[in-house]
Structures are given as C-alpha cells and as structure tokens.
N, C-alpha and C positions, 0 to 999 in steps of 0.2 A: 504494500500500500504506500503509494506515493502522499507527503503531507506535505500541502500550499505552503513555501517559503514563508508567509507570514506569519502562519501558525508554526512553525518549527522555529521561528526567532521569538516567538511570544513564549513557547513553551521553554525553548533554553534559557531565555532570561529570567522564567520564573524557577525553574530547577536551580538554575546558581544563586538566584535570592534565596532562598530555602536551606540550599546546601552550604553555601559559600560567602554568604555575605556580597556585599557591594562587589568588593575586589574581583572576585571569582565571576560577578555578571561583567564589569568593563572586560573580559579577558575573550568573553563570546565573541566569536568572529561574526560579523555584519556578512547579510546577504545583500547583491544586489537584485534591484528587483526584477521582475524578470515581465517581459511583456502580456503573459495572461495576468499574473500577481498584480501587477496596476491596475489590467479591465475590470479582475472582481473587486476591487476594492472601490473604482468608478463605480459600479453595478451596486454596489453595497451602499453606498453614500448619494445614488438617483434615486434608489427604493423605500419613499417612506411607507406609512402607515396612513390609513385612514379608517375612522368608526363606520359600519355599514349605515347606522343612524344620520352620519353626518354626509353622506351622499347626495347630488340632488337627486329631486323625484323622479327625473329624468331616466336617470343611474338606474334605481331601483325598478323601474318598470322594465330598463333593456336583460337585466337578472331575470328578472321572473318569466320573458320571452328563452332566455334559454336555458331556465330551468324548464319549461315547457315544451322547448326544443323549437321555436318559432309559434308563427312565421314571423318572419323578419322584416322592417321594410326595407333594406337595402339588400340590394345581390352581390355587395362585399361580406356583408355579415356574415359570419361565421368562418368565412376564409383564412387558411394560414397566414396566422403572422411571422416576419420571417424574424424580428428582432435585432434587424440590420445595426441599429444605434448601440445594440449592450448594454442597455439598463438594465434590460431583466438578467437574472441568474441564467448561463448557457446553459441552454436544452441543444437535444436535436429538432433540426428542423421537423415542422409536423407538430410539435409539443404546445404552443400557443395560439390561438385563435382569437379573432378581433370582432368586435359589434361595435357597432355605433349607437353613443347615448345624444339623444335629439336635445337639439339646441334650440331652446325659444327663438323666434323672431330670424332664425336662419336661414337663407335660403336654399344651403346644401348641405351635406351631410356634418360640418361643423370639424371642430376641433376634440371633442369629445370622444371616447372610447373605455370600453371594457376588455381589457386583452386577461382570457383564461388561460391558465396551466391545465393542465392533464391530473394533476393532483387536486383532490378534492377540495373546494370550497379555496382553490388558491386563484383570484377576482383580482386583478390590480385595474383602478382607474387612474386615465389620464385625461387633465385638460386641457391640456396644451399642444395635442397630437404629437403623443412621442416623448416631446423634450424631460418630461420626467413621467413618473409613474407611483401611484401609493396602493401598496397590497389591502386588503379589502380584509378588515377585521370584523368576521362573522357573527361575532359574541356580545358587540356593545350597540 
C-alpha cells in the first residue's frame, strides 16, 4: 500500500514528536511534493461542506428528480461529469454525474449544479459552475 507523501510526512513528524522530542522531528527528511500530492490537496481545500437545509429550493427539488430517477428537464442531466477542473476527489471516469439546479429569472440552464458520486448520498453542489463545489451534508 502506497501512502500520499503528505500523510507519510504528517505521520513521521508525529512518531518523532512522540518518540523523540523536537530534535528527533527537525531530523525528518522533507518530501517534495509531488504533482498529484498538490491536486488533492487543491481538491481538499475546493470541497467545502454544505447543510442539505441550507440549499436553495431549487437544489432540493433537482435531488428529489433523481432520487426518482427523473425526468429531467435538460438532456444534459444526468450525463457524465468528466471532473476536468479537480475539485472533486479522483474517480474514474463514469463515477460523477451532473443535473442542473434551475435558476430563477434564467434564461438557460444557469450556473447551478448537482454533480453525484456513485457512493451513496455523496451530492456536492455548485454555484458557480464548477469553480468550487460543497459536499451535500444529509443529516442537518
């Protein structure tokens, strides 16, 4: 099992806190970072969080169409999202899908969106098309 450079520099400097005091942590060797190690950490720092309460009503009606499985009004909806940007955590392609959440007073399909995971009840909205995204907290 390969473990993300960040987490192997997190966990050695916590074993030499533990083990060795200060001295023993300045002694770890620094990784440098490596080109995925930046994307997820980018992907980790676009992904906030959002209450499903705090959603507009918008949001919540395009959920409950596919909780229902449609229909949809657009014939993007449902389509693979490909995740070109990297905000979301890497999947393989195929693993994201996109709906459009309806935009008052819009004339086209808006800036809005529901892009799902393949893992249950995993809902990230965005309102900015793309530019960021906040996972969808089932519970509040």
């Amino acid at each position: 099992m390969r473990i993300p450079p960040r987490i192997a520099a997190v966990t050695a400097l916590a074993a030499a806190l533990l083990i060795g005091g200060p001295a023993a942590a300045q002694a770890a060797p620094a990784q440098a970072p490596t080109a995925h190690s930046l994307q997820a950490a980018v992907a980790a720092q676009a992904v906030g969080d959002i209450c499903y309460s705090d959603l507009p009503a918008q949001a919540h009606d395009t959920l409950d169409l596919i909780d229902a499985g449609g229909p949809f009004p657009y014939p993007q909806d449902g389509t693979v999202f490909q995740n070109r940007e990297g905000l979301l955590p890497a999947q393989s392609t195929g693993y994201y899908h996109e709906y459009t959440v309806e935009t008052p007073g819009s004339d086209n399909r808006g800036a809005r969106r529901i892009v799902t995971g393949s893992a249950a009840d995993e809902d990230y909205y965005t309102a900015d098309h793309y530019a960021s995204f906040d996972l969808v907290d089932h519970g509040c």
